[in-house]
C-alpha positions as CSV (number, residue, x, y, z in Angstrom):
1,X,0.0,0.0,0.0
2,X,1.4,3.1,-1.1
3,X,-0.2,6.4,1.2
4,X,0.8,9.8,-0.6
5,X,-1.2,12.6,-1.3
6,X,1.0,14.3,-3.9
7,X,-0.5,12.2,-7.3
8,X,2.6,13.1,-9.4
9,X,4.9,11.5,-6.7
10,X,2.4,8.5,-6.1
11,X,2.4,7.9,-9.7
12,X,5.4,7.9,-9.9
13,X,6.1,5.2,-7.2
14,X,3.0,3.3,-8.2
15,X,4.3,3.0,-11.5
16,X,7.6,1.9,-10.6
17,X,6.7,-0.9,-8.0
18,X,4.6,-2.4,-10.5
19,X,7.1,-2.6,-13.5
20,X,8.3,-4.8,-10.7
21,X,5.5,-6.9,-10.7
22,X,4.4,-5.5,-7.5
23,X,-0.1,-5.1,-6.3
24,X,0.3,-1.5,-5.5
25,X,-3.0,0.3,-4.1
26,X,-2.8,4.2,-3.8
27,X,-4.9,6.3,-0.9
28,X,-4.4,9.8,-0.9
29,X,-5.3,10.9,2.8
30,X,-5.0,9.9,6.3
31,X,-8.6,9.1,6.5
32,X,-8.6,7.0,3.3
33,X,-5.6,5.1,4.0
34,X,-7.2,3.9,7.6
35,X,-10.1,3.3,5.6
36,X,-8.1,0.4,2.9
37,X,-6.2,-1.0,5.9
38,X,-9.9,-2.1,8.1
39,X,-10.5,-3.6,4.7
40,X,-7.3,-5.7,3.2
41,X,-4.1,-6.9,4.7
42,X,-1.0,-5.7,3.5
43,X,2.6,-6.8,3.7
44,X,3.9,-3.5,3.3
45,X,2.7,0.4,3.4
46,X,4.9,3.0,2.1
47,X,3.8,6.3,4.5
48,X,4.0,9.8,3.6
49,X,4.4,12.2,6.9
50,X,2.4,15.1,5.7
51,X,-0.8,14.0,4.7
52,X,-4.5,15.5,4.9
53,X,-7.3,14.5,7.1
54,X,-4.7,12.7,9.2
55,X,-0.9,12.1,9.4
56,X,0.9,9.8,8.5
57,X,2.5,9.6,12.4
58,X,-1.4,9.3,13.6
59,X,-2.0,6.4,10.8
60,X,1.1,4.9,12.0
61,X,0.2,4.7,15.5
62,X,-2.9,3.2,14.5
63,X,-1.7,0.4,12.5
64,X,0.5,-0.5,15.2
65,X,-2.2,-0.1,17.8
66,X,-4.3,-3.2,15.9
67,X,-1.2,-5.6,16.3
């Protein structure tokens, strides 16, 4: 899961991990990215700091708050 709210830059990275064959889905908010994560498992997030709605710190301590 890539959580980046500039789309150029998540593009970019999006783009990228999936010429190497990677599943990449894209959320472009605090709020949205706590959203995907109640709803799939992920091996891996790649977490902007500075997002809207929420930060990435506060999604951070959630995710490790569910473990």
């Amino acid at each position: 899961m890539l959580v980046e709210d500039e789309k150029k830059v998540a593009d970019f990275v999006a783009c990228g991990l999936r010429a190497e064959r990677f599943a990449v889905d894209v959320a472009a908010d605090g709020p949205g990215a706590i959203q995907m994560l109640a709803a799939c498992q992920y091996d891996f997030v790649i977490l902007d700091l500075m997002l809207p709605g929420l930060s990435g710190s506060e999604v951070l301590k959630r995710i490790r708050s569910e473990e």
